[in-house]
MOPAC internal coordinates of N, CA, C and O (Angstrom, degrees):
PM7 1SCF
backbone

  N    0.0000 0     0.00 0     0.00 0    0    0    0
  C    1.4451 1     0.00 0     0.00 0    1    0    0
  C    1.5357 1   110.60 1     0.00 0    2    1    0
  O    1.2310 1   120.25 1   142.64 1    3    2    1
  N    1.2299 1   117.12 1   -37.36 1    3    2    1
  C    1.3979 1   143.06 1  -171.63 1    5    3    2
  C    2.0873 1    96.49 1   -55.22 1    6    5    3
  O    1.2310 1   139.30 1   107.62 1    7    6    5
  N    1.5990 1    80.18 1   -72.38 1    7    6    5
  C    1.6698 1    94.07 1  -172.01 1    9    7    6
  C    2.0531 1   110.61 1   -44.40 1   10    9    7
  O    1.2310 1   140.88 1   131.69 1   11   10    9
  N    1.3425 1    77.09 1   -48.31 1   11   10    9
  C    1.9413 1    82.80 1  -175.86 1   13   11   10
  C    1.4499 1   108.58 1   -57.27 1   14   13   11
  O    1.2310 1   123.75 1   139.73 1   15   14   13
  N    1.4819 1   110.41 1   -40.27 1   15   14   13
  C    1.0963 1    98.43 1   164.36 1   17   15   14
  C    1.7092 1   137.83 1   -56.52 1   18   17   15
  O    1.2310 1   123.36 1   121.34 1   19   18   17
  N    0.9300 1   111.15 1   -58.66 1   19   18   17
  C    1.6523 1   115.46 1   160.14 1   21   19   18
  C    1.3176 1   125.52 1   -30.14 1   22   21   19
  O    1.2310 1   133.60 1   106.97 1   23   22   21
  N    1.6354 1    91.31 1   -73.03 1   23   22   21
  C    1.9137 1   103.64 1   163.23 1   25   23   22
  C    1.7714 1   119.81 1   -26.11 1   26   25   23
  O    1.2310 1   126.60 1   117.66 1   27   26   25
  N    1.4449 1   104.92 1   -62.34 1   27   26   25
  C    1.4388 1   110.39 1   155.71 1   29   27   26
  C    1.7780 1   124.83 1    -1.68 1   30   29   27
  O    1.2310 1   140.17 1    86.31 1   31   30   29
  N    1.9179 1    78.47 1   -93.69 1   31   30   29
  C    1.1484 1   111.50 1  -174.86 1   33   31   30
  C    1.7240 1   119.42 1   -53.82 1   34   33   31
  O    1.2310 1   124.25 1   148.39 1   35   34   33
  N    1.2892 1   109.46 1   -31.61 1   35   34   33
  C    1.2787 1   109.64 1  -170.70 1   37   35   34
  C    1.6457 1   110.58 1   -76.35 1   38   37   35
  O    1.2310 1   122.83 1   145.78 1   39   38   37
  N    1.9398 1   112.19 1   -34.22 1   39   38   37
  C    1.1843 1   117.83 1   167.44 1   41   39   38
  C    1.6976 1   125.32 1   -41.20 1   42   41   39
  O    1.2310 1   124.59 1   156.29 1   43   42   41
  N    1.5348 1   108.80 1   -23.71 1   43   42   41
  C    1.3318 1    99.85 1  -177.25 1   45   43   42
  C    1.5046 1   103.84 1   -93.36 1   46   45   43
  O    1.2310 1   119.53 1   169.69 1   47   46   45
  N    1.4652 1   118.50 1   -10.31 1   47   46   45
  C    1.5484 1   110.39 1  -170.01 1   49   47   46
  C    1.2738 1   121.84 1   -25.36 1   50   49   47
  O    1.2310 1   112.57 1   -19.58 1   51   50   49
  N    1.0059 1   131.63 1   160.42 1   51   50   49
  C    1.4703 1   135.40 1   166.05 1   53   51   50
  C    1.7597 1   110.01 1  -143.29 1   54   53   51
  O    1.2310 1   118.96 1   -44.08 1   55   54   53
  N    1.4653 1   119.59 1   135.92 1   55   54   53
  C    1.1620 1   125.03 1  -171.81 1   57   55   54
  C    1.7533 1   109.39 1  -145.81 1   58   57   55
  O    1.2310 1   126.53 1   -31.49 1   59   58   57
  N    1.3521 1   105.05 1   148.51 1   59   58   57
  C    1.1819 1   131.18 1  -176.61 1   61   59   58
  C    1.3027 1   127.41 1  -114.52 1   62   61   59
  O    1.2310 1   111.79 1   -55.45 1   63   62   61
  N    1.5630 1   133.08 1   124.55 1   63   62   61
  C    1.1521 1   120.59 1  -164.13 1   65   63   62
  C    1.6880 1    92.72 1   -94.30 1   66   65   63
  O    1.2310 1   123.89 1   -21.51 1   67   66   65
  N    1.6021 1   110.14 1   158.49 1   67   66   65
  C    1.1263 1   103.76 1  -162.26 1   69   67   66
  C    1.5529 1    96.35 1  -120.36 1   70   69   67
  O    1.2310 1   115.15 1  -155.60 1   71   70   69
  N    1.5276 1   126.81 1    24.40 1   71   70   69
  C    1.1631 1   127.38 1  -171.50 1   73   71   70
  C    1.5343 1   120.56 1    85.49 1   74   73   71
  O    1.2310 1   126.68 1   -29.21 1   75   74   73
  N    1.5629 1   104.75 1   150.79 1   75   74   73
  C    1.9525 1   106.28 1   167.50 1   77   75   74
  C    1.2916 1   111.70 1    53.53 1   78   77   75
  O    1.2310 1   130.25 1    66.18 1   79   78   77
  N    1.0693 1    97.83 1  -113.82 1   79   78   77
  C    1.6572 1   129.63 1  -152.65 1   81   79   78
  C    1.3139 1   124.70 1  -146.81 1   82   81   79
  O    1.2310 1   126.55 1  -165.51 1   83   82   81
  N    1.6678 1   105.01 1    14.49 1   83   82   81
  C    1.6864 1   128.58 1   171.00 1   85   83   82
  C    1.4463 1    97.11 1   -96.19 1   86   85   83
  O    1.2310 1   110.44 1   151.31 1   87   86   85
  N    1.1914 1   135.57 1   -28.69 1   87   86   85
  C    1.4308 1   131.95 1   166.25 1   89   87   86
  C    1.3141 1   118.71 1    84.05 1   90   89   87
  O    1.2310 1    97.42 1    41.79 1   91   90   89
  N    1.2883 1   157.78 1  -138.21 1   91   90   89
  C    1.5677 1   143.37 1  -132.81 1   93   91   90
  C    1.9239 1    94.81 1  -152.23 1   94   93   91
  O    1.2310 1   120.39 1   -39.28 1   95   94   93
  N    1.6621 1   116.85 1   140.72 1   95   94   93
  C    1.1012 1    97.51 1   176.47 1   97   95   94
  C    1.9890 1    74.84 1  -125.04 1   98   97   95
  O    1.2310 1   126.41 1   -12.89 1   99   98   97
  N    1.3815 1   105.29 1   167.11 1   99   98   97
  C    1.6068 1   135.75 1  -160.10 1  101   99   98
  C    1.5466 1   115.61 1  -131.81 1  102  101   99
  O    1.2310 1   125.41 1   -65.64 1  103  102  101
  N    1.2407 1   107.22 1   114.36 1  103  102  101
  C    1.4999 1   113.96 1   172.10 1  105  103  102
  C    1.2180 1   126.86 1  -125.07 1  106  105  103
  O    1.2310 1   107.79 1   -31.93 1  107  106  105
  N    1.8293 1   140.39 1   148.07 1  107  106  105
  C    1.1772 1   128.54 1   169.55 1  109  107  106
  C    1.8178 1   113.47 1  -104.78 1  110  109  107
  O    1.2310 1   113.86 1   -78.90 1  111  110  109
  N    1.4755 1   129.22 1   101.10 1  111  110  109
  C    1.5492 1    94.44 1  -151.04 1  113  111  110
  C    1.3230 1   116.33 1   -77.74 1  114  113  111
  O    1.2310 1   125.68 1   164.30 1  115  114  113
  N    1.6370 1   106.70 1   -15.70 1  115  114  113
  C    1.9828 1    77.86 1   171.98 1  117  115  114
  C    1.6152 1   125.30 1   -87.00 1  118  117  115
  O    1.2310 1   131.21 1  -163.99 1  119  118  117
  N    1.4815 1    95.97 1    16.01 1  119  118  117
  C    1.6417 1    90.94 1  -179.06 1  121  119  118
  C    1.4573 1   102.95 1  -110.58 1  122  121  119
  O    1.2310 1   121.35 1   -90.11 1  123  122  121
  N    1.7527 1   115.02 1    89.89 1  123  122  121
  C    1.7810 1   118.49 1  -177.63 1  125  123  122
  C    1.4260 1   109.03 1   -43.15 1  126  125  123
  O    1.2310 1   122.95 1   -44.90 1  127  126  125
  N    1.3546 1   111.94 1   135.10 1  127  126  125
  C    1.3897 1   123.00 1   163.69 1  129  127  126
  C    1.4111 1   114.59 1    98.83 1  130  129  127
  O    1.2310 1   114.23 1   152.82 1  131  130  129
  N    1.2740 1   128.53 1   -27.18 1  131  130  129
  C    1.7067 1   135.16 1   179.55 1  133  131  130
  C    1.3513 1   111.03 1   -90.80 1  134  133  131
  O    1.2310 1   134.39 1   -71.95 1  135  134  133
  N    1.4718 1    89.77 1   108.05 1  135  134  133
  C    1.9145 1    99.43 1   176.67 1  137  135  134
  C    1.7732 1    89.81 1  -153.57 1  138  137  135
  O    1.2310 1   133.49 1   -35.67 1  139  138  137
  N    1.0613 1    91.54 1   144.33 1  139  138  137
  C    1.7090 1    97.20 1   163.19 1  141  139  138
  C    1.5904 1   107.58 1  -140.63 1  142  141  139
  O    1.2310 1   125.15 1     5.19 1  143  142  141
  N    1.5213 1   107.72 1  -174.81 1  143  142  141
  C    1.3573 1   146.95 1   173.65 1  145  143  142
  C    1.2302 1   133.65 1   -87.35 1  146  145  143
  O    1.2310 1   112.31 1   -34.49 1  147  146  145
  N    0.9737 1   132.11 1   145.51 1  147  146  145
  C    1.9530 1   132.15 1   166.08 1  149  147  146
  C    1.4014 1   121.49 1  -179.82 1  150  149  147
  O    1.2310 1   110.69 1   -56.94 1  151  150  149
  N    0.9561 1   135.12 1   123.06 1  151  150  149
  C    1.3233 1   146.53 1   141.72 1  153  151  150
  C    1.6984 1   105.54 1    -0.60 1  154  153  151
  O    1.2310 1   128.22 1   111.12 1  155  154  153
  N    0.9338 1   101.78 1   -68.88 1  155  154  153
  C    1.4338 1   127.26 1  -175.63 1  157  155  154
  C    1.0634 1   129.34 1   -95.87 1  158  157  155
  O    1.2310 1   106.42 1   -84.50 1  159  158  157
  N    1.6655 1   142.84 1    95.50 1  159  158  157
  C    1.5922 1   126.35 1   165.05 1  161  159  158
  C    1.2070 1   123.00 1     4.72 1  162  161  159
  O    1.2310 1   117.33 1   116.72 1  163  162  161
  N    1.3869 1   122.69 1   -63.28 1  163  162  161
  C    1.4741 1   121.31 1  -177.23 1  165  163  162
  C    1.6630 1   125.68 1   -92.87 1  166  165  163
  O    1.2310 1   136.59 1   169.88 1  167  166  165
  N    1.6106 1    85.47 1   -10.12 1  167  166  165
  C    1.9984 1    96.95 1   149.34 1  169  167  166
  C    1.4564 1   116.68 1   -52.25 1  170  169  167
  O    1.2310 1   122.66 1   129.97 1  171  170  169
  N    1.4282 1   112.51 1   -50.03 1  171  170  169
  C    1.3550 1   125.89 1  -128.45 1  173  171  170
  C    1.6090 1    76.27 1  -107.94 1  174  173  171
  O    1.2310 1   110.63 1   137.72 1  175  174  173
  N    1.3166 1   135.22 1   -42.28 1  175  174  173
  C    1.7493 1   119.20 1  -176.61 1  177  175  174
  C    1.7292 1   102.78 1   -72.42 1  178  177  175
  O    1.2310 1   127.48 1   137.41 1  179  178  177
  N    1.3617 1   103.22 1   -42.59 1  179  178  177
  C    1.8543 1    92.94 1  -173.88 1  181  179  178
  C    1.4930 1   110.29 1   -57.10 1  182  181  179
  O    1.2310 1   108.06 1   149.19 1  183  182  181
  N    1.7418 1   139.90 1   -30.81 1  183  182  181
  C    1.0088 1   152.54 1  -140.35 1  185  183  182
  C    2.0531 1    84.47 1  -110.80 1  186  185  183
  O    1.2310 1   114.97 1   141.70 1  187  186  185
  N    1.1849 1   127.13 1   -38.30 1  187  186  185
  C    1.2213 1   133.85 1   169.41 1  189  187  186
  C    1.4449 1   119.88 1   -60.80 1  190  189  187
  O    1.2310 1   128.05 1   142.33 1  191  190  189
  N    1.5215 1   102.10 1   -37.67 1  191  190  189
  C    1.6924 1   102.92 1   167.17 1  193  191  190
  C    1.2423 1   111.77 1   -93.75 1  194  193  191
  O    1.2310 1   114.29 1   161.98 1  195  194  193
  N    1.1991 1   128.42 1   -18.02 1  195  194  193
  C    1.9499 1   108.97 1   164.95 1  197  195  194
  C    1.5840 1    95.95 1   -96.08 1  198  197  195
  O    1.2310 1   106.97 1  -171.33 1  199  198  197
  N    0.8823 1   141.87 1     8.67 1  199  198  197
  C    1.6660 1   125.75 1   126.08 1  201  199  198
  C    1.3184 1   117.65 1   -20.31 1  202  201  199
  O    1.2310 1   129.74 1    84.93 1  203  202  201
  N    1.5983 1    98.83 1   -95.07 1  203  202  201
  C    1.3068 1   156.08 1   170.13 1  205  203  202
  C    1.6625 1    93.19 1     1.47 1  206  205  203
  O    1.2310 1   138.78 1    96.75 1  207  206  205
  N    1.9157 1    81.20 1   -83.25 1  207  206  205
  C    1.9326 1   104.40 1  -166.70 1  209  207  206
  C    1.5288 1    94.44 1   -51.10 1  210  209  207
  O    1.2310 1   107.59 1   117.47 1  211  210  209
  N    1.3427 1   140.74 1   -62.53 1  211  210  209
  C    1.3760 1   137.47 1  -160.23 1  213  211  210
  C    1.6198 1   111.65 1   -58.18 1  214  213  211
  O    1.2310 1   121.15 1   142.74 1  215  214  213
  N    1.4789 1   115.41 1   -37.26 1  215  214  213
  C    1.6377 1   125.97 1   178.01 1  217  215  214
  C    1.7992 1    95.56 1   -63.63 1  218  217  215
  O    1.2310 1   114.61 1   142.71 1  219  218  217
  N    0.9967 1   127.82 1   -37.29 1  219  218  217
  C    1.6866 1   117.66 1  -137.65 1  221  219  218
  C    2.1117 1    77.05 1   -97.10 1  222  221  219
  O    1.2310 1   123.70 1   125.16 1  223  222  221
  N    1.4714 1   110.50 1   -54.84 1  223  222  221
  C    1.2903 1   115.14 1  -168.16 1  225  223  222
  C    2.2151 1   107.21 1   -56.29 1  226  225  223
  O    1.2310 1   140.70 1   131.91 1  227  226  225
  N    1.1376 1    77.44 1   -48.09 1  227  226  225
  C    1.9348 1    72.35 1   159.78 1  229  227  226
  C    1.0773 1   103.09 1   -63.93 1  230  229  227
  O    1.2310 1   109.27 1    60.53 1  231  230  229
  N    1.3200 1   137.71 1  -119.47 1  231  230  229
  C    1.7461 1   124.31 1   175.54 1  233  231  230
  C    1.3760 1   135.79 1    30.80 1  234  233  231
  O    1.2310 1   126.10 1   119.56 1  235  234  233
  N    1.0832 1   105.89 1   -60.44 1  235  234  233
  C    1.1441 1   137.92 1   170.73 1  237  235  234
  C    1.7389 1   119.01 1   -56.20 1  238  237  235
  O    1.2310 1   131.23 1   130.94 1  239  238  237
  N    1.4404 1    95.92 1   -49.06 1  239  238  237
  C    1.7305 1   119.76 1  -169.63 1  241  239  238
  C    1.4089 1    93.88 1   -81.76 1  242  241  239
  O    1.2310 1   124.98 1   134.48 1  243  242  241
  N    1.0892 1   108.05 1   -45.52 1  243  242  241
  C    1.8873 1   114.55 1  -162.34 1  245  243  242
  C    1.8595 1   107.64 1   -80.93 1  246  245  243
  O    1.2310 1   121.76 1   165.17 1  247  246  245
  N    1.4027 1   114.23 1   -14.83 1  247  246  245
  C    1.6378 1   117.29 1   166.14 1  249  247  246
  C    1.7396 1    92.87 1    91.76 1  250  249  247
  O    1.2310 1   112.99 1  -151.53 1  251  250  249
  N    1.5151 1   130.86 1    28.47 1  251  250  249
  C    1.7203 1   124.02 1   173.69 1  253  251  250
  C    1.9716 1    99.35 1   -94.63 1  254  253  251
  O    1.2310 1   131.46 1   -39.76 1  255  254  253
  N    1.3711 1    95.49 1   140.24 1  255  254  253
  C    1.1233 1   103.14 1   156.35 1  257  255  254
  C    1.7434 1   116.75 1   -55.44 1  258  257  255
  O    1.2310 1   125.63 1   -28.11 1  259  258  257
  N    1.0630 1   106.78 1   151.89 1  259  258  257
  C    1.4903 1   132.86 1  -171.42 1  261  259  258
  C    1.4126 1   107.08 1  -100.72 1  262  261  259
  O    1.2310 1   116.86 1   -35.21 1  263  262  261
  N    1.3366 1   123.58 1   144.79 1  263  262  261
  C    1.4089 1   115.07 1  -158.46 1  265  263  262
  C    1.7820 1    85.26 1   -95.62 1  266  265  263
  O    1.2310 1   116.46 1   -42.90 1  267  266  265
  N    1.6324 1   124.34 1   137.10 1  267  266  265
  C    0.9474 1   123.74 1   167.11 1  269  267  266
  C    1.7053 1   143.65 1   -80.71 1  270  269  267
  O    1.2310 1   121.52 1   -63.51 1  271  270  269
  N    1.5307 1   114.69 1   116.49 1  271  270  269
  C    1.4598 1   131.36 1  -161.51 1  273  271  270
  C    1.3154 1   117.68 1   -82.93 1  274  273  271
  O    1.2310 1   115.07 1   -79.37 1  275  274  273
  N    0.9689 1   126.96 1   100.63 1  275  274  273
  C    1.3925 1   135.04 1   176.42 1  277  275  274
  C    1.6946 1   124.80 1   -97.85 1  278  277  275
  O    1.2310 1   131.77 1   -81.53 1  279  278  277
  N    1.2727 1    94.87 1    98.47 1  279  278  277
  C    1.9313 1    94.77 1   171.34 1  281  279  278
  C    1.0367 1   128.74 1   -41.34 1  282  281  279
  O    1.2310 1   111.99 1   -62.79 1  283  282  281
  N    1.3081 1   132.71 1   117.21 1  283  282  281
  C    1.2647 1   137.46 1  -171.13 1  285  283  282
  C    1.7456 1   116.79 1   -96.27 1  286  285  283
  O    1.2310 1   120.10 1   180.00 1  287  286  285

């Protein structure tokens, strides 16, 4: 349930290259606060999903609703 969830979430990512050799920063926008970094596109999504997993598993721990992901 966990994973689908993520999976979800990661489908809407949106990312920006940040020029050169500063590399790509990564956001999900309805999930506040989860954006990361990378060198690399696929730096910057793997580093976006252990974001992700660590934001939702706090969440999760602490009893907050979860912002809801809908496949488009």
């Amino acid at each position: 349930m966990i994973d689908q969830y993520l999976l979800c979430c990661m489908k809407s990512a949106q990312y920006e290259s940040l020029g050169g050799e500063v590399g790509f920063y990564g956001e999900i926008p309805q999930v506040p606060g989860v954006w990361a970094t990378g060198r690399t596109l696929e730096a910057c999504a793997r580093e976006l999903l252990e974001v992700l997993e660590e934001w939702v598993n706090i969440g999760v721990a602490r009893g907050y609703k979860l912002p809801i992901c809908e496949e488009s």
